[in-house]
C-alpha positions in Angstrom: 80.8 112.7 79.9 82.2 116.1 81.4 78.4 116.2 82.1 78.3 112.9 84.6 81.9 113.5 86.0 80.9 116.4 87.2 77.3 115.0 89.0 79.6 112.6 90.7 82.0 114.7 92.1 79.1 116.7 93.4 77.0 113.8 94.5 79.9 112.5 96.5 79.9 115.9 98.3 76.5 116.5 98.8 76.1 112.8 100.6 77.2 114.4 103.7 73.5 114.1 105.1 73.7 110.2 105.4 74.8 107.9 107.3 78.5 106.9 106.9 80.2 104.0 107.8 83.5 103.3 107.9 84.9 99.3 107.9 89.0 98.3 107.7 90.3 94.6 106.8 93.7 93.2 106.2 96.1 90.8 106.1 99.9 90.6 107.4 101.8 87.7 107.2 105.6 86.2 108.1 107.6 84.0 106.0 110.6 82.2 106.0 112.2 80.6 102.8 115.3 78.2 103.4 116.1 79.1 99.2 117.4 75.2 98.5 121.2 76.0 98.3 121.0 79.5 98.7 120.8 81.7 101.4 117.6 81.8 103.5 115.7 84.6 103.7 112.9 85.8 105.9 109.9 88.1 104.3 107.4 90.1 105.9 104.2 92.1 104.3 100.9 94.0 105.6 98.1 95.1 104.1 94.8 96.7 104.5 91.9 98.3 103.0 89.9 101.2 104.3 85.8 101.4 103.2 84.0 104.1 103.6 80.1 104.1 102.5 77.8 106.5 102.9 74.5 106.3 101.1 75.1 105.0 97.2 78.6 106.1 97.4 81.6 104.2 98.4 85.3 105.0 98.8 88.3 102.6 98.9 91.5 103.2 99.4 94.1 100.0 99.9 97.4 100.6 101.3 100.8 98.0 101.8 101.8 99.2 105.3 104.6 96.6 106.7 107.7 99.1 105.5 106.3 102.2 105.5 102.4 103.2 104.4 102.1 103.3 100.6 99.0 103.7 98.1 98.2 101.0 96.3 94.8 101.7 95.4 92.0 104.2 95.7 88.7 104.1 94.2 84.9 105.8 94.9 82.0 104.8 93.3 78.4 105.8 93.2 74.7 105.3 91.8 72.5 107.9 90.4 69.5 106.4 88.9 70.4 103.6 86.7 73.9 104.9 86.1 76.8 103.4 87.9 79.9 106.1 88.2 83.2 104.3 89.2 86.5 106.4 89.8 90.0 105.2 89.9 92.1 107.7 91.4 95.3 105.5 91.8 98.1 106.5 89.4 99.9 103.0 89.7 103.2 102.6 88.7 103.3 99.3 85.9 106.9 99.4 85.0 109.0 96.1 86.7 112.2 95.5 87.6 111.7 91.8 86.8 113.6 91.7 83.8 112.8 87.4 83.0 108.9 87.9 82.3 108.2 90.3 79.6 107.2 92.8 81.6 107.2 96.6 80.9 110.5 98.5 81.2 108.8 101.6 81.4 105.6 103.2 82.8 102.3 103.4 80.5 101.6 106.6 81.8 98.5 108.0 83.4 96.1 105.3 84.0 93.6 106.8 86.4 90.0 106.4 84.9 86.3 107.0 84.9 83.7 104.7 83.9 80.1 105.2 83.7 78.2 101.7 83.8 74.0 101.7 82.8 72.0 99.3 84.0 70.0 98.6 80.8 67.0 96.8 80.1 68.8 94.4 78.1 68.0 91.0 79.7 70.8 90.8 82.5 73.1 93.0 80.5 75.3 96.1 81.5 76.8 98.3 79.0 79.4 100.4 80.1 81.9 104.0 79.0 84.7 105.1 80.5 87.2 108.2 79.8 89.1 106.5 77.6 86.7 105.5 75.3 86.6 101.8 76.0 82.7 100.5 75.4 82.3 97.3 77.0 78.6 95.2 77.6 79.0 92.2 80.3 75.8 89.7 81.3 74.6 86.6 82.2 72.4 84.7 79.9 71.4 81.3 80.3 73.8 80.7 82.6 76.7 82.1 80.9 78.9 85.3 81.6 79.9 87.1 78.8 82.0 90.0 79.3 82.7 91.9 75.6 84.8 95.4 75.8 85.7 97.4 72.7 88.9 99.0 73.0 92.4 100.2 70.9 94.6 98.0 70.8 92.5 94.6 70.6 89.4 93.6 72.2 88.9 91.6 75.3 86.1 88.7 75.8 85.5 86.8 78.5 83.2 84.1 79.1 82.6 81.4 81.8 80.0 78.5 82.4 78.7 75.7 84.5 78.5 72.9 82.4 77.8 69.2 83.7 79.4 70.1 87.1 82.5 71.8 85.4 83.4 75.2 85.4 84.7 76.8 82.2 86.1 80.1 81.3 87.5 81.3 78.0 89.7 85.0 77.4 90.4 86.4 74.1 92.6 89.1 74.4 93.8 90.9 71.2 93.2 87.7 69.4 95.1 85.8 71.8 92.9 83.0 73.6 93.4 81.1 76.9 90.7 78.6 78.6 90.9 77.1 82.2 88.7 73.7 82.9 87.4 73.3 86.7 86.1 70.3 88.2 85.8 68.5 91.8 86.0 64.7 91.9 86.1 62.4 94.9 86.5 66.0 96.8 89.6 67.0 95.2 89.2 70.3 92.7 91.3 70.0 89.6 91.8 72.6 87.5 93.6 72.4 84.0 94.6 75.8 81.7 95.4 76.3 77.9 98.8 76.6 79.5 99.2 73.1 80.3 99.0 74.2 83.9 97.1 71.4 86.1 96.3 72.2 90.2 94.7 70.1 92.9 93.4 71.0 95.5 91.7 68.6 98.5 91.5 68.1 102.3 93.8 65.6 104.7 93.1 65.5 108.5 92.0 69.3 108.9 94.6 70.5 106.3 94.6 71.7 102.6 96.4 70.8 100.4 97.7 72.4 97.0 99.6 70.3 94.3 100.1 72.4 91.4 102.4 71.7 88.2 103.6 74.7 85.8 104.9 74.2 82.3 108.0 74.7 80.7 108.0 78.3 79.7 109.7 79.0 76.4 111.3 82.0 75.4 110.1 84.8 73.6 111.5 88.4 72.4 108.8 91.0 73.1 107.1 93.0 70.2 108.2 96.3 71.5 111.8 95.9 72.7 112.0 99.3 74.1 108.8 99.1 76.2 109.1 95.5 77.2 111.4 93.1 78.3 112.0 89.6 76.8 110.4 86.3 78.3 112.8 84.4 79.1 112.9 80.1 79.2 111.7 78.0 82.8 111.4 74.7 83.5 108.4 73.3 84.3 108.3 72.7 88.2 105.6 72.0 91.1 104.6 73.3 94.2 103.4 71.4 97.4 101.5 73.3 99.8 99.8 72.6 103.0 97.7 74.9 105.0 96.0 74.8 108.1 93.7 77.1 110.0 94.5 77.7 113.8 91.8 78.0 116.4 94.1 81.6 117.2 92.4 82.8 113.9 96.1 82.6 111.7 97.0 79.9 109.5 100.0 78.1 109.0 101.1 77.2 105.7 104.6 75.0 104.2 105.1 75.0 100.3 107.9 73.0 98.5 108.7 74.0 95.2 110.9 71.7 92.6 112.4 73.9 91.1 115.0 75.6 93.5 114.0 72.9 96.2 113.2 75.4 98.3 110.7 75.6 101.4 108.7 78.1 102.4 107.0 78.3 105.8 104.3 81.1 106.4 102.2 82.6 109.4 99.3 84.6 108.1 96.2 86.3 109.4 93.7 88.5 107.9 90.8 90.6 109.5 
């Protein structure tokens, strides 16, 4: 491993020869929330992504920029041969303050990484290895992705389908197992999770339109009280939006949600 980690650092150096490119995108977006009976409140965010490629090797590095310019991700990636060498070089921080959710209290720790992915002859199969010694094999066979990673702490498989004009996908994580259901009838797409979630989504005059319902949440105590908050009890509610795409190249969007009443208007754009 020390091995490869070390080819791709010098790979990444030695690629000074091609020829680099360099392409940004973003978003940035306004919104206003009247908050039902509470006090309104007007939100702002920015975003954007720098890519740089040169050769076989790419480097990303995404950044929230509408208070002040902040990391929020930086990655670079490269093939030698058959091998596939991905870098995260982010430290993130995955502590919350939302204390409702069962989030983490506290920060996991290090969670830069390394992964070395081979192409192998194995139908359409990629087996991958990264630093932390998480094996994992992902392909499409017959139609179906299958995702399989071996790791501490529970495995995680993922698999999705096209079957009879519906889209499936099923997660086991750590034993725990969640499905979505996906189809599109009389041009509306409906989609319906292990969660009793349902959404809708379908066109009116030039506009889109969202409907999407969210179950009751119950409440649960977390495993690891000191790590993790508690979950804490919702009602179920819905949300209403409608979006639109302006010849100016933003959008306007207005989303009404049940459960505070509260509506949300939105200018975006993204480039």
């Amino acid at each position: 491993m020390k091995k490869l980690i070390a080819l791709f650092a010098v790979s990444a150096v030695a690629s000074t020869s091609a020829v680099a490119a360099i392409a940004l995108s973003g978003t940035a977006s306004v919104s206003y929330d009247d908050k039902g009976s509470a006090a309104s409140a007007t939100t702002y965010d920015a975003d954007m992504t720098v890519t740089g490629t040169a050769g076989a090797t790419t480097f990303t590095q995404s950044m929230d920029i509408d208070a002040a310019i902040a990391v929020t991700a930086t990655t670079l990636a490269t093939t030698i041969g058959p091998l596939t060498v991905s870098a995260d070089m982010f430290d993130e921080t995955d502590s919350t303050t939302v204390t409702t959710t069962g989030g983490r209290k506290t920060d996991s720790g290090d969670n830069r990484s390394v992964t070395v992915s081979l192409d192998a002859p194995i139908g359409d199969a990629t087996i991958g290895l990264d630093n932390s010694g998480d094996v994992s094999i992902a392909g499409t066979f017959s139609g179906v992705t299958v995702s399989h990673t071996v790791r501490n702490g529970g495995d995680l498989t993922t698999g999705s389908a096209s079957i009879a004009g519906m889209d499936v996908s099923l997660t086991n994580d750590a034993g725990s197992s969640s499905w979505t259901i996906g189809t599109t009838v009389a041009g509306t797409a409906v989609t319906v999770g292990s969660d009793k979630s349902v959404s809708a989504v379908f066109g009116v005059t030039g506009n889109t339109v969202t409907v999407s319902h969210t179950a009751e949440r119950a409440s649960t105590t977390a495993t690891n009280t000191t790590t993790h908050y508690n979950t804490s009890q919702k009602d179920a509610y819905t949300t209403i939006a409608v979006a639109r795409d302006l010849t100016s190249g933003a959008a306007l969007s207005a989303t009404y949600d049940t459960f505070d009443s509260a509506l949300t208007l939105k200018a975006s754009v993204a480039f």
